[in-house]
C-alpha positions as CSV (number, residue, x, y, z in Angstrom):
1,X,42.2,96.6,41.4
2,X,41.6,98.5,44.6
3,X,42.7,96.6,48.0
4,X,40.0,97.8,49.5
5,X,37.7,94.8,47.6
6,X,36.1,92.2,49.6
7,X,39.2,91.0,48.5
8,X,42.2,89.6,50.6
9,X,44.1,92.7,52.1
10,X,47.5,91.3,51.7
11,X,48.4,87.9,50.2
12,X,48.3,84.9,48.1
13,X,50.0,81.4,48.7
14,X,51.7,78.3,46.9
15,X,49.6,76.3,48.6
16,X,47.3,74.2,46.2
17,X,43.2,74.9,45.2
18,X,41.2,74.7,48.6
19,X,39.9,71.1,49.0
20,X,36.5,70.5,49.7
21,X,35.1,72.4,53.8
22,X,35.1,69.2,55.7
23,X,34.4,69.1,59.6
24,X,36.4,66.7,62.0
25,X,33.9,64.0,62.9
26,X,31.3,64.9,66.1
27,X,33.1,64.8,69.1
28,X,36.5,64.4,68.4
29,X,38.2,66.5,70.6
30,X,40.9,69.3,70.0
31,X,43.7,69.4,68.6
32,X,42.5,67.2,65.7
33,X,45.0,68.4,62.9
34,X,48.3,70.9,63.6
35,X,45.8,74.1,63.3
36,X,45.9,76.2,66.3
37,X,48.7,73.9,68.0
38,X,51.0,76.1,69.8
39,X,54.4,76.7,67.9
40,X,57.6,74.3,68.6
41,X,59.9,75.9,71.3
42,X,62.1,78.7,70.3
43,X,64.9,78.2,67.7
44,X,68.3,79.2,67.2
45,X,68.1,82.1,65.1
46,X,64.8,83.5,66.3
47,X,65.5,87.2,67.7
48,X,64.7,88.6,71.2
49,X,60.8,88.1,72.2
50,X,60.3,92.0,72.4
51,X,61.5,92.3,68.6
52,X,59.3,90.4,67.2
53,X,57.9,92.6,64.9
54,X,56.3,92.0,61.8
55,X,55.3,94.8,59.1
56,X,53.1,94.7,56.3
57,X,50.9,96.6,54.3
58,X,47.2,96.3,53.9
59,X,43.6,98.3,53.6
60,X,42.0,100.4,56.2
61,X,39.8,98.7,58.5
62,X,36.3,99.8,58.6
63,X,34.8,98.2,62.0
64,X,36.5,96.7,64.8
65,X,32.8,95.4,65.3
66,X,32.8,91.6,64.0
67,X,29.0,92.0,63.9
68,X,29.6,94.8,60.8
69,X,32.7,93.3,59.7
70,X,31.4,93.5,56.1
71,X,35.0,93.8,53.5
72,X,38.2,91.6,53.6
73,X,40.8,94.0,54.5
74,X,38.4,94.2,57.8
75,X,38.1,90.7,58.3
76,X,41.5,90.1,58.0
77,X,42.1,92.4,61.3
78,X,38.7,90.8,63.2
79,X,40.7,87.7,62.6
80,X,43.4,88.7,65.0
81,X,41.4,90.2,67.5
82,X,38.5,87.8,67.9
83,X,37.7,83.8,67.9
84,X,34.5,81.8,67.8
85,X,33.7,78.3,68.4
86,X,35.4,76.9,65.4
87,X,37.8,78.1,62.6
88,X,39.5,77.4,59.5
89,X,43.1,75.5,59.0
90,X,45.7,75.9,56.3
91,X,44.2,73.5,54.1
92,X,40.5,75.7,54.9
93,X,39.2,72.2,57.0
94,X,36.9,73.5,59.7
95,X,38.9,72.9,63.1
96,X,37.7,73.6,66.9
97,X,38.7,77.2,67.9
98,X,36.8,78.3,71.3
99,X,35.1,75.0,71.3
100,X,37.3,72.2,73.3
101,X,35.9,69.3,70.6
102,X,34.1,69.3,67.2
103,X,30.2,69.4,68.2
104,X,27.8,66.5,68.8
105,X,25.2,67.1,66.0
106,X,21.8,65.1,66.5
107,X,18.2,65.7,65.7
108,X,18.7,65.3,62.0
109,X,21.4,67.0,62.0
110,X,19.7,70.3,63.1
111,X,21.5,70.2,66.5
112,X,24.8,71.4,67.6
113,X,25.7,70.6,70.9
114,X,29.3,72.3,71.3
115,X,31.9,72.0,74.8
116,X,33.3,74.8,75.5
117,X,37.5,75.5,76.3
118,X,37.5,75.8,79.7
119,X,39.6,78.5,81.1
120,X,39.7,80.4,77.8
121,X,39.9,84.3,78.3
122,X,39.4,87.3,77.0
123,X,42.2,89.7,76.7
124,X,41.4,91.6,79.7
125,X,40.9,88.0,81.6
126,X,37.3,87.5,82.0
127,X,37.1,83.5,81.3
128,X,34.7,82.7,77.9
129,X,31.3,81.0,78.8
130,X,28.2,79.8,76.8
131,X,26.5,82.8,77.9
132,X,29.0,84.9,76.2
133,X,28.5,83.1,73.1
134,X,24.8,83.6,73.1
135,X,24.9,87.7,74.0
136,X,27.1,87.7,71.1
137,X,24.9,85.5,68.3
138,X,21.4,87.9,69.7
139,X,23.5,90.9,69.6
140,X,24.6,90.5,66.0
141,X,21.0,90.0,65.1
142,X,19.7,93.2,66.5
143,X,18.0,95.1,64.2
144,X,18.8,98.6,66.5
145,X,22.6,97.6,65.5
146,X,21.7,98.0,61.6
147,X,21.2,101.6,61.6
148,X,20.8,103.9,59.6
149,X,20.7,100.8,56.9
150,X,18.3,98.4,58.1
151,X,18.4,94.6,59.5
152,X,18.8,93.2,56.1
153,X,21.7,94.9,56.1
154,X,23.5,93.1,58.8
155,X,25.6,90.4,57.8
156,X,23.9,88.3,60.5
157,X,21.1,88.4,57.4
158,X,23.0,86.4,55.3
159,X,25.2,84.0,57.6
160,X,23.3,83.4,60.8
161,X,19.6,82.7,59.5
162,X,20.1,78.9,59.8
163,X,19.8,79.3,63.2
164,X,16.1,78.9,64.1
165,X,14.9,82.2,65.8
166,X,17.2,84.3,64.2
167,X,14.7,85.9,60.9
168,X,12.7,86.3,63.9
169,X,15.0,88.7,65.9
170,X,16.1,90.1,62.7
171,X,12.4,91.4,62.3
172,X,11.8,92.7,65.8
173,X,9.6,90.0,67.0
174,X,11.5,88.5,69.0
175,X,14.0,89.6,71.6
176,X,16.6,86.6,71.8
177,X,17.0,84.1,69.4
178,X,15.5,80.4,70.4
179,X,18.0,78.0,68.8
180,X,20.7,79.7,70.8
181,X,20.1,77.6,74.1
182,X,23.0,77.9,77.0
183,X,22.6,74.5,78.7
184,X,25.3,75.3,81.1
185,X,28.4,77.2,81.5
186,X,30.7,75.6,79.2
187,X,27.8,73.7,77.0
188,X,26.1,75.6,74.1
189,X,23.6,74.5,71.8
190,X,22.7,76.0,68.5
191,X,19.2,74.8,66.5
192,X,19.0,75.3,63.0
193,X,15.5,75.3,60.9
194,X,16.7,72.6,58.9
195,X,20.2,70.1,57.8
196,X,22.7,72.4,56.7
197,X,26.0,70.7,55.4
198,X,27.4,74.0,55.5
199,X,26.5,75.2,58.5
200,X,30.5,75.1,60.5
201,X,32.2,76.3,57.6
202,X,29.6,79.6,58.2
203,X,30.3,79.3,61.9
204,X,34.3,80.4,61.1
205,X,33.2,83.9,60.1
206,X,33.6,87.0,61.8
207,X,29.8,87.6,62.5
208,X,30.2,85.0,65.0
209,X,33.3,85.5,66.8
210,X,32.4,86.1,70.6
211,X,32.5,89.5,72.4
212,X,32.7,90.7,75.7
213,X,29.6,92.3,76.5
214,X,31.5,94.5,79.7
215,X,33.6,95.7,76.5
216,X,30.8,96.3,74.1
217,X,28.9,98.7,76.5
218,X,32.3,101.0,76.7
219,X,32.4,101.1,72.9
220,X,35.0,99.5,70.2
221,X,37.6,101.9,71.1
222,X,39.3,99.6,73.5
223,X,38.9,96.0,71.4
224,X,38.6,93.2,74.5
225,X,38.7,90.2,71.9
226,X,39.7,86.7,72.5
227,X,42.2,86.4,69.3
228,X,46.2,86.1,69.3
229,X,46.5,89.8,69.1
230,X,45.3,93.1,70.5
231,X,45.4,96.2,69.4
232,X,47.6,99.1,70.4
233,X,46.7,101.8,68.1
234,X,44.9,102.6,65.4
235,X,45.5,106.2,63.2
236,X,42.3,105.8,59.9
237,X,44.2,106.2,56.9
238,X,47.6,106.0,58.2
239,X,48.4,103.1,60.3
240,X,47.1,100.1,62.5
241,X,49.0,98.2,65.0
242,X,48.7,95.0,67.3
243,X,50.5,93.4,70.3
244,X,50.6,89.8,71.7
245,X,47.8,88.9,73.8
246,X,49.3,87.6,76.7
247,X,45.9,85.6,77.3
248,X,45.5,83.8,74.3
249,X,44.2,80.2,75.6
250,X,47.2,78.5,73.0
251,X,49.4,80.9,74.7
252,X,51.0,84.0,73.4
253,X,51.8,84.2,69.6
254,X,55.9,84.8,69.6
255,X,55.2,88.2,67.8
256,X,55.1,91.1,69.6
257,X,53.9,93.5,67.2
258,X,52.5,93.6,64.2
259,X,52.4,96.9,62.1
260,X,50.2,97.4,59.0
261,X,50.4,101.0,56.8
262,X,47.3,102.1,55.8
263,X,46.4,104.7,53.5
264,X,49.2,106.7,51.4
265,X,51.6,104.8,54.1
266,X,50.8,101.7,52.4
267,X,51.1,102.9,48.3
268,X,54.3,101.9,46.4
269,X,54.4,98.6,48.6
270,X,56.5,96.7,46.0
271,X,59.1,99.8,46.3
272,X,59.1,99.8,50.9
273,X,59.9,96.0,50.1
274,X,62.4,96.5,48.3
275,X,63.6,99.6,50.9
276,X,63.0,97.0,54.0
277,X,60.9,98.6,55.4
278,X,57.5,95.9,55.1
279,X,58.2,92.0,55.5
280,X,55.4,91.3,53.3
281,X,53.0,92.5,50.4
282,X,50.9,91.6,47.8
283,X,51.9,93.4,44.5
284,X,49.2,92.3,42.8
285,X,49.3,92.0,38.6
286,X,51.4,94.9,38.6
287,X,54.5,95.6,36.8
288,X,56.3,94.7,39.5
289,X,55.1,90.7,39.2
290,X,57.1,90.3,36.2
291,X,60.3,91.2,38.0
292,X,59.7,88.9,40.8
293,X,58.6,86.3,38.1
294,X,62.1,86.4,36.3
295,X,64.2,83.4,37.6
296,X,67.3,85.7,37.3
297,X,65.4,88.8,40.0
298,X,66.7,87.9,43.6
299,X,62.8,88.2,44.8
300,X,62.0,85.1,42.4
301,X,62.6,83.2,45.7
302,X,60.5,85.5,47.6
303,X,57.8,85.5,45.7
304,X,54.5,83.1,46.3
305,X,51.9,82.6,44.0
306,X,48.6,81.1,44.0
307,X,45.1,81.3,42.5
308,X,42.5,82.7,44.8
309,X,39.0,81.8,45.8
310,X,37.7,85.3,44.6
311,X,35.2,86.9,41.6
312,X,35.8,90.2,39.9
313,X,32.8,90.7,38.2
314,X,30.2,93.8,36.8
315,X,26.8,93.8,38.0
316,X,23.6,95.5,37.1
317,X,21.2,96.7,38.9
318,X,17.7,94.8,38.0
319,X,15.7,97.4,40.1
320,X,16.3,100.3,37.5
321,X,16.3,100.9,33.9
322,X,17.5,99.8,31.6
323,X,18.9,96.9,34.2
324,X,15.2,95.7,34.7
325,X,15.0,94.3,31.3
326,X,17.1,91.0,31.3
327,X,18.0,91.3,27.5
328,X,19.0,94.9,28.4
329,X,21.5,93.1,30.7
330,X,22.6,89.9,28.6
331,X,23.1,92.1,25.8
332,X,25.6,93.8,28.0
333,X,27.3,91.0,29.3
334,X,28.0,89.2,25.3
335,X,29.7,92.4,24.0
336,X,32.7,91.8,27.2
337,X,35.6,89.7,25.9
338,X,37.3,88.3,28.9
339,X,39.7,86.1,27.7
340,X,40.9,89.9,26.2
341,X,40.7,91.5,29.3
342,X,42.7,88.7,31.2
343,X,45.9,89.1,28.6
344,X,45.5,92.5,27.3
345,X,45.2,94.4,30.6
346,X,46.7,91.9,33.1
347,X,48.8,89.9,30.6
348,X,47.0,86.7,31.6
349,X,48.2,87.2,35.6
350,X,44.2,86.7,36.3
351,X,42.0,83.8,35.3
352,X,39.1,84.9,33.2
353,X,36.2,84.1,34.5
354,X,33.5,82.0,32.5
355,X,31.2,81.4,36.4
356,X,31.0,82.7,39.0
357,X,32.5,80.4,41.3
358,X,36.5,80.2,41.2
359,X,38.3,77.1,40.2
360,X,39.4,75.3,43.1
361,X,36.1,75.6,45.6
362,X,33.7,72.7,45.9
363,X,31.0,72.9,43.3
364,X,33.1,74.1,40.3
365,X,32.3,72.6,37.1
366,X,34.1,75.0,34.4
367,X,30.6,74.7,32.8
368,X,30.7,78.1,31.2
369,X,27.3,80.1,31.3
370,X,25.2,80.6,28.1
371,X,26.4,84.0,27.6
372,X,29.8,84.2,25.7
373,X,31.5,87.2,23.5
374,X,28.7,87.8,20.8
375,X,28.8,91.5,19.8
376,X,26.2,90.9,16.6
377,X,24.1,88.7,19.4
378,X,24.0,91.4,21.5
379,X,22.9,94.1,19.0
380,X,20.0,92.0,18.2
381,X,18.7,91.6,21.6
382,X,18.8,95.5,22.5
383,X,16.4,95.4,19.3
384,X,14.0,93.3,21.1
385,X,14.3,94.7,24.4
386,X,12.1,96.6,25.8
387,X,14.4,99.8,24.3
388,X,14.4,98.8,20.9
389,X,17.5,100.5,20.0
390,X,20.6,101.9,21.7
391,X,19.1,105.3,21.1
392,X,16.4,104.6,23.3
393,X,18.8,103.6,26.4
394,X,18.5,105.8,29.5
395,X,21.7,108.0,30.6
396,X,24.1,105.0,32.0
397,X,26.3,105.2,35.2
398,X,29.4,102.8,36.0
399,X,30.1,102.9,39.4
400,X,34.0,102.0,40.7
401,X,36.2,102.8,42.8
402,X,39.0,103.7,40.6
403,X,39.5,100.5,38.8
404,X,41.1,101.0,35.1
405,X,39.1,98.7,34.0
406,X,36.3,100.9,33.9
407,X,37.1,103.0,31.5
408,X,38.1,99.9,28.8
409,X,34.4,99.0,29.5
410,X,33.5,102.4,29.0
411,X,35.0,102.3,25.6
412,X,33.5,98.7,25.1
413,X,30.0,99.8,24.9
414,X,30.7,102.9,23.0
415,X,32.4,100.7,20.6
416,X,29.2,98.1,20.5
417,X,25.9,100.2,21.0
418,X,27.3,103.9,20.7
419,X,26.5,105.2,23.7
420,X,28.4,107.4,26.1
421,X,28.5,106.0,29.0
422,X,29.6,107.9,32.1
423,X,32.0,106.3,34.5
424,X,32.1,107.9,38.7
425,X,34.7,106.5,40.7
426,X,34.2,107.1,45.1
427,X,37.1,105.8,47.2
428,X,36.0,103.1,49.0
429,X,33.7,104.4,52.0
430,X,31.5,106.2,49.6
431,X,31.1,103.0,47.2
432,X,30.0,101.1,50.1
433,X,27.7,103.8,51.4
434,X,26.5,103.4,47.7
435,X,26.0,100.0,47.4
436,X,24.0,99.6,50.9
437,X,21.4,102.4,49.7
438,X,21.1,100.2,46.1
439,X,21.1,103.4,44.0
440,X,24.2,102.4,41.5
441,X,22.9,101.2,38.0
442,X,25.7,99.3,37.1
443,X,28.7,99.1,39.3
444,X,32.2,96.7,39.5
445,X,32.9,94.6,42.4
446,X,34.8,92.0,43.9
447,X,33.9,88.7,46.0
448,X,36.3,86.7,48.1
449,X,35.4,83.5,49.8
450,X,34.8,83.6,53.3
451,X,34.7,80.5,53.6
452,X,35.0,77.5,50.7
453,X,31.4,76.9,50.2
454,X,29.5,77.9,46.7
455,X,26.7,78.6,48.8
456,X,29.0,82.1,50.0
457,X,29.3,83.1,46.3
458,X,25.7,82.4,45.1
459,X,23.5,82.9,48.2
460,X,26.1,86.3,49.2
461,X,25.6,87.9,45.7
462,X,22.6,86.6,44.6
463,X,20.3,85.2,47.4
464,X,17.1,87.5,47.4
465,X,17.8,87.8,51.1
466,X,21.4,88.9,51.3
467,X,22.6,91.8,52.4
468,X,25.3,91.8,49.5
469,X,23.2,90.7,46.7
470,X,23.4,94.7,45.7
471,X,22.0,93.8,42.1
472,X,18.7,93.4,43.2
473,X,18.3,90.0,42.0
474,X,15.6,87.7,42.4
475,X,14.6,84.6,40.7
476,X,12.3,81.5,42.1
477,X,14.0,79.5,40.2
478,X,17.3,80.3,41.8
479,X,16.1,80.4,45.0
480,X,13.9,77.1,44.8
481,X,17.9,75.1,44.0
482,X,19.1,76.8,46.3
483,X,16.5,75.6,48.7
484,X,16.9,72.0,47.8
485,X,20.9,72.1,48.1
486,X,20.5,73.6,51.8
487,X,18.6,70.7,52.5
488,X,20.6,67.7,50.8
489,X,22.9,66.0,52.9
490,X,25.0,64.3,50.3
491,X,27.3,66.7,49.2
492,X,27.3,65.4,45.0
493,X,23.9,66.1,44.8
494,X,24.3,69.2,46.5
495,X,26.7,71.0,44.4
496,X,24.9,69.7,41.5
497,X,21.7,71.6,42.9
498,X,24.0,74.5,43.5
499,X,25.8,74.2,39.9
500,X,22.5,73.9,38.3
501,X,21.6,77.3,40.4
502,X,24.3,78.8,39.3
503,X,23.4,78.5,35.5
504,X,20.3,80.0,35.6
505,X,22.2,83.2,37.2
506,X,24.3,83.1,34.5
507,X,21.5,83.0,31.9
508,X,19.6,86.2,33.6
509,X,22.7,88.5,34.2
510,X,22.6,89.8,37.0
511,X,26.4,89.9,36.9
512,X,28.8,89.3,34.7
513,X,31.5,87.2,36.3
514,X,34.8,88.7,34.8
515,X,37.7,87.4,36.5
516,X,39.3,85.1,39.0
517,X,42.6,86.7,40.9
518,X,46.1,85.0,40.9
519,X,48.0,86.7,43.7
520,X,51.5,87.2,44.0
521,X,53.0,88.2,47.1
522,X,57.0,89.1,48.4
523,X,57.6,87.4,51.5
524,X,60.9,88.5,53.5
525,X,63.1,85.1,54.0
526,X,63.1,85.4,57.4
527,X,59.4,85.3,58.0
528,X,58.7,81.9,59.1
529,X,55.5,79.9,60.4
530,X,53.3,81.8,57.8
531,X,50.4,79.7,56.3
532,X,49.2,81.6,53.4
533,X,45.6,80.2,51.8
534,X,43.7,80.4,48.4
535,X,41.6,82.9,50.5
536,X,44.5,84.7,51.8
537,X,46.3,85.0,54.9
538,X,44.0,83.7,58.2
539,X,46.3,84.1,60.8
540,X,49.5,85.4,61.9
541,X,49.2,83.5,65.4
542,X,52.5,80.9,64.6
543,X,54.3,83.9,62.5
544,X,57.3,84.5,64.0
545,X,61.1,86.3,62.7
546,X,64.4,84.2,62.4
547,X,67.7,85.1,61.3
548,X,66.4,89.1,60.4
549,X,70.0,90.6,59.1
């Protein structure tokens, strides 16, 4: 599929499923595990500080904004620029970042009181304060930063409303939010409406990384984050690279320069490994994995695999015909085989996917949804639609962005209902453009976690308040367990709440959950210190060369 997904830009890992988000106990101050502990001194072997370079390929980056940060290949770069208060480790366990100490959490666990690092700086040296944090948390909820699009747009919509004030300066009627409360320089507190077990594993994404407000006002030309890395120069299409911020509060990261191809710079990556000339790629299920797979092929030992917290799926759009009809939608959904689709197109390198959450995050069950292959089943419920018969189906767009496996779905429904349905692919800036006006009918898609929570998956793609949930979905019944897994503390009965939300999805198609990605990625021998997750790589702070020939 495209790398331009919500997908991981660039890799995959041998490390094992994610374990369940967990938070280091309130109060226990930093370092807590070996996450964002400066790298051992120097070894033998490790070349000359000012040839540390690492080069890679990945996808375009759309914003340097965190705000808008909205795909994965975006993220991915955010990541390197920016921090916030907490983050994610190598085993995905939320760790303190900015934050000096996990927070104290009190009133019913609807208030975070976090310590700032003191002395912590931006790149251009400005120390990081609580008032920092909290232009940052009311800028990324102002609706004047949504246009032409609209607040729900904003991805503050979907992974800051727990904060109480928030909907409020989402909607205008307010002009900071009131659970945002600087007590004093280094002291923040944050005020949620209600318990939200999920609340720091939300806290690690880009939306609310901190931003220099001196910066902001000059634009995101020059990028004055607090992350590992800066950037140097950016050409769209063709190339992006970073340098080592000298003022990263764990001190400088040992590379000096990080290069990523974009564009036609970055196609054939399999073939500029092979050349040298990247360190690291992702070759996806191509052709190329079953060379690296062969025990015999000298890249078998360069070559990491793991299965990735990630949905490829179709969904319809429920706001037009003949979407708005649910067994319009199911009938749809029982005429895809995907156990097929998983061997015959990728020769079973993806997962089919029977849910919509991957195996591996908390909350999956394996439970598959009530809709299985059924072509007869399917025939019969176009007959008591609201359509009657095939014949009566409106003209039918697929919307893509080039994937393959459009047209074998293409050919699925002509083979099932007789229809000719007309496939448009957009490269990727269109699609999106697409997707935020809600005009595609029916349109493929991918999901990657952004942080190891079900809630991301459901609430993302199907909440009736997300700015992602593209399908137009909207169910009380969805929304009501949703509600009641916000507010449960203990975690089984949670994810049951969650599990049992995600089945009545499943039963109203909104989406067709088609497959879970397996990544396979080259990694150059002498590219060390380079912690590679189920939802790809985080960052490339310890990444450093040794013993380059």
């Amino acid at each position: 599929w495209p790398a331009t997904l919500r997908f991981p830009s660039c890799c995959a890992s041998t490390a094992a499923a994610a374990t369940p988000t967990q938070a280091i106990p309130a109060g226990t101050p930093y370092p807590a595990s070996t996450a964002g502990v400066p790298p051992s001194p120097t070894p033998a072997g490790e070349i000359k500080p000012d040839q540390q370079i690492l080069n890679m390929a990945g996808s375009d980056v759309n914003t340097f904004d965190p705000a808008l940060a909205r795909d994965t290949g975006t993220s991915f770069v955010i990541r390197q620029l920016y921090s916030g208060l907490v983050t994610l480790d190598k085993t995905l366990n939320v760790v303190p970042d900015l934050a000096a100490k996990m927070p104290d959490v009190s009133e019913g666990s609807t208030l975070y009181t976090f310590t700032l690092r003191q002395g912590a700086k931006f790149q251009s040296g400005k120390e990081i304060t609580a008032d920092d944090f909290k232009y940052s948390f009311e800028r990324a909820t102002d609706p004047k930063l949504s246009s032409p699009d609209g607040p729900t747009a904003l991805p503050a919509a979907n992974y800051m409303t727990d904060i109480v004030g928030v909907q409020d300066k989402l909607d205008g009627k307010a002009t900071e939010v009131s659970g945002v409360r600087v007590k004093d320089k280094y002291t923040l507190e944050l005020k949620l409406i209600g318990p939200r077990p999920q609340f720091l594993a939300k806290l690690t994404y880009d939306v609310f990384f901190v931003v220099n407000k001196d910066a902001v006002e000059k634009g995101f030309d020059q990028v004055d984050g607090s992350g590992p890395f800066k950037l140097l120069d950016y050409k769209r299409d063709q190339y992006l690279k970073l340098g080592r911020n000298d003022n990263y509060y764990l001190g400088a990261p040992r590379l000096s320069q990080v290069n990523i191809a974009l564009g036609a710079n970055a196609a054939n990556s399999a073939v500029l490994y092979d050349q040298g000339k990247i360190d690291l790629t992702d070759i996806g299920a191509s052709a190329d994995v079953e060379r690296a797979l062969d025990p015999g092929s000298a890249l078998n030992k360069e070559l990491v695999v793991t299965p990735q917290l990630n949905l490829f799926y179709l969904a319809f759009n429920t706001r037009t015909r003949p979407f708005d009809d649910i067994k319009v939608r199911q009938a749809f959904s029982l005429v895809v085989d995907r156990p097929r689709i998983a061997r015959a197109m990728f020769e079973n390198k993806v997962k089919p996917a029977t849910g919509i959450l991957p195996p591996g995050l908390p909350g999956y069950t394996g439970q598959p949804g009530p809709l299985s292959y059924d072509i007869g089943k399917a025939r019969d419920l176009i007959a008591q639609s609201s359509y009657g018969s095939p014949a009566n189906l409106p003209h039918i767009i697929l919307y893509s962005t080039g994937d393959p496996l459009a047209g074998v779905l293409q050919a699925t429904f002509k083979d099932a209902f007789g229809i000719d349905l007309e496939v448009r692919n957009y490269d990727f800036r269109e699609f999106q453009s697409g997707l935020n006006q809600k005009q595609f009918q029916m349109y493929l898609y991918g999901w990657n976690a952004d942080y190891p929570d079900p809630e991301n998956f459901l609430r993302s793609l199907l909440g009736n308040s997300s700015p992602f949930n593209e399908s137009g979905y909207n169910s009380s019944a969805f929304e009501d367990l949703m509600k009641q897994g916000d507010e449960q503390t203990d975690s089984a009965k949670r994810l049951s709440l969650y599990a049992q939300a995600e089945q009545v999805a499943l039963g109203d198609a909104p989406l067709l959950p088609i497959y879970h990605e397996i990544s396979y990625t080259l990694v150059k021998p002498y590219v060390k210190g380079l912690d590679i997750t189920p939802a790809g790589i985080l960052t490339l702070k310890d990444v450093y060369i040794l013993n380059k020939p």
